[in-house]
C-alpha positions, 0 to 999 in steps of 0.5 A: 177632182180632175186633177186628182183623177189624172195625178193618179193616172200618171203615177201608176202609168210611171209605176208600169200599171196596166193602163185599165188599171190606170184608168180605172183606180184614178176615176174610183179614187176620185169619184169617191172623193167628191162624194158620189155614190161608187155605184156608178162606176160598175154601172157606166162600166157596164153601159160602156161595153154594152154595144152590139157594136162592140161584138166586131171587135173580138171577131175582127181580131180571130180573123186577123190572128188566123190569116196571120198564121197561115200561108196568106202573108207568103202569097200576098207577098208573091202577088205583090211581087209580081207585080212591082218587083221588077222595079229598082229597089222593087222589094221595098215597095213589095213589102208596102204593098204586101202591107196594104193587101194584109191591112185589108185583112187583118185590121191589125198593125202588129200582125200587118207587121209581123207577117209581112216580116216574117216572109220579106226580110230574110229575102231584103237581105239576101238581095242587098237591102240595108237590113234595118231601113227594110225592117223599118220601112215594113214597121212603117207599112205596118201602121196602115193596118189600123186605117185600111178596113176593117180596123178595130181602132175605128169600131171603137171610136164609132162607139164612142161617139155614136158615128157610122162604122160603115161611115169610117170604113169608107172614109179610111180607104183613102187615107190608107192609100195615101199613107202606102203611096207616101211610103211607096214613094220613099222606098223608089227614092231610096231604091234609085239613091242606093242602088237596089236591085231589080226584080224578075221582069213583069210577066203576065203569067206570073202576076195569074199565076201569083193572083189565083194562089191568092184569091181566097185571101184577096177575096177576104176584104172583097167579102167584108167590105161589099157586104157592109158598103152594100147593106147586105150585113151589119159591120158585126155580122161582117165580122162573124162571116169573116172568121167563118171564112177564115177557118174555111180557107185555112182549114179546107183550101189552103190547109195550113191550119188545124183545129189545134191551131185555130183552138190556139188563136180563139184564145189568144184573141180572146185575152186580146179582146178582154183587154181590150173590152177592160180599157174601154169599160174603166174609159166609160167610168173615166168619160162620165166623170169628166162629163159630169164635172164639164171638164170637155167643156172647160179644155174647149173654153181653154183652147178655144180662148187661145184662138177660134180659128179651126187651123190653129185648133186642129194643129193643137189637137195634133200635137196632142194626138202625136205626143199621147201616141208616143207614150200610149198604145193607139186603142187606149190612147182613142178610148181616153182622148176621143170624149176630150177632143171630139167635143172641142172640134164639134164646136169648131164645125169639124164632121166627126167622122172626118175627125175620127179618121184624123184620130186613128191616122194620128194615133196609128203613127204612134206604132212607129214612135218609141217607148211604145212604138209597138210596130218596132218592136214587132219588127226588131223581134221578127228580124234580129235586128237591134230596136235602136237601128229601126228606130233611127232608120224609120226617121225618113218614113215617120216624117211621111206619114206625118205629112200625110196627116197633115194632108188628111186633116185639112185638105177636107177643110179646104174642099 
């Protein structure tokens, strides 16, 4: 029956149906012929999306969508600025750290991505910057989105597997910042090698300046992350508070936003959520026919009679992770590979929060991967530039994220 459940899986995946689609007709289809009563699929459907949990999904996605629309993305960037930009090659690494200061926010690549194109690039090519590297650099940036709280590929896989999103959030920082200083280091390569230009020199009333234009934005990560790590409030309630405190900010202190516009985001957020939630329903039908018929079980015995040694295990699991987020988007590649692959590094003794952070750092790299490589296109489609010169110029800076997964998989091991 798994291998009627798959073979459907592919064929509609080649034929370009949705991947809940997928999902969803591959597991019927497949249930059905072993026999069991179709009742079951709406039932685990229905259990699959029935966590509180889940709420922060929707609402992490409004706050991201509004911050995005706003002026927050150009205030970030002058912060950032001012404070690298007197740097050689300086904008670069503005552009990474802008990133980083949005990926704290949003929780999003694509808009991490978006926004900070939109206000870097033209500014890239005014200034000399190879049109295409800056393009790529900011699509690589973008993939940080995801790994920085919050991140909404990170509440999903909490769900999954019954973990601590307060857990994964605290254990995503530093990933997050080895990822941007990785990044960083590249850029000031290319900036030296290549002959960029400096910035402004540093001023300290600038940087004030640049910091109290931005605080309200700043203060978005500060509200959500110190009351979770605090107790003060659940990661769901984190993420209500942090839509009320976007639509305060935009409406009232920056003013760059109206009720049209905030009517507009609900929306657009709420389809986004709705796909979402549809992937995850039809994985949960997906998880509990795999379950049933031990088919974790018996890829465990597989691979684990290939070698026993965790090393060997986790660099599989890996490629895995790296080849499913070149052909998949990294919310459905999480949702359909977590129920496969957590059982088998449980056994190995791997923490399964650790292994969490290993999943969406993997699966974050798959942004800047073609087909999918949804960060590329964001970033072509932001800047005019052609998918094929990103794609080509954001070689260097794929080969640096893949390090730091590596890092970020074994270096836990070896502590």
């Amino acid at each position: 029956m798994s291998l009627i459940l798959f073979g459907i899986f592919l064929v509609l995946m080649l034929a370009g149906a949705p991947i809940a689609v997928a999902i969803g007709a591959g597991t019927l289809t497949a249930i059905w012929g072993s026999g069991t009563p179709l009742l079951v699929v709406p039932q685990q459907m229905f259990a699959g999306i029935d966590s509180f949990a889940l709420v922060a999904v929707p609402m992490f996605i409004l706050a991201g969508d509004i911050m995005a629309a706003g002026k927050i993305s150009e205030k970030l960037v002058a912060l950032a600025d001012a404070m690298v930009g007197m740097l050689r090659g300086g904008l670069s690494v503005v552009s990474i750290l802008a990133a980083m200061f949005f990926a704290a926010i949003s929780g999003s690549g694509a808009a991490t991505t978006a926004a900070v194109s939109a206000t870097l690039v033209p500014s890239l090519r005014q200034k000399g910057y190879e049109p295409a590297s800056a393009a790529s650099l900011i699509a690589a940036g973008g993939t940080i989105g995801v790994v920085i709280p919050p991140s909404v590929p990170m509440i999903l896989y909490a769900v999954i597997a019954q973990e601590s999103v307060a857990k994964l959030f605290i254990s995503g920082i530093l990933p997050g910042l080895a990822m941007g200083g990785g990044l960083v280091a590249i850029a000031l390569y290319q900036g030296y090698a290549r002959s960029y230009p400096k910035g402004a020199p540093l001023s300290l009333r600038t940087i004030g300046r640049s910091f109290v234009s931005a605080f309200w934005g700043l203060m978005t990560p500060v509200l959500i992350l110190g009351g979770i790590f605090s107790g003060l409030f659940t990661p769901s309630e984190a993420a209500v508070i942090a839509v009320d405190y976007a639509i305060f900010v935009s409406l009232f202190i920056y003013r760059d936003l109206s009720l049209r516009d905030i009517y507009r985001l609900a929306i657009r957020a709420g389809m986004t959520t709705a796909i979402i939630m549809f992937v995850i329903a039809t994985s949960a039908a997906l998880s509990w026919a795999l379950s049933n018929w031990k088919v974790p079980a018996a890829i465990a015995d597989a691979v684990l009679s290939l070698s026993s040694e965790t090393w060997i295990v986790l660099a599989l699991v890996l490629v895995i992770i790296l080849l499913t987020g070149v052909f998949l988007e990294t919310a459905s590649a999480l949702i359909i590979l977590t129920p496969i692959l957590l059982p088998l590094v449980t056994q190995l003794g791997v923490d399964p929060v650790h292994f969490g952070i290993v999943m969406v750092v993997g699966l974050s790299i798959g942004m800047v991967t073609p087909p999918v490589a949804i960060n590329l296109y964001v970033a072509s489609s932001v800047t005019g530039i052609g998918l094929e010169r990103i794609a080509r110029a954001v070689i260097p800076y794929l080969i640096t994220l893949i390090v730091v997964l590596i890092g970020v998989t074994y270096l836990p091991l070896l502590m």
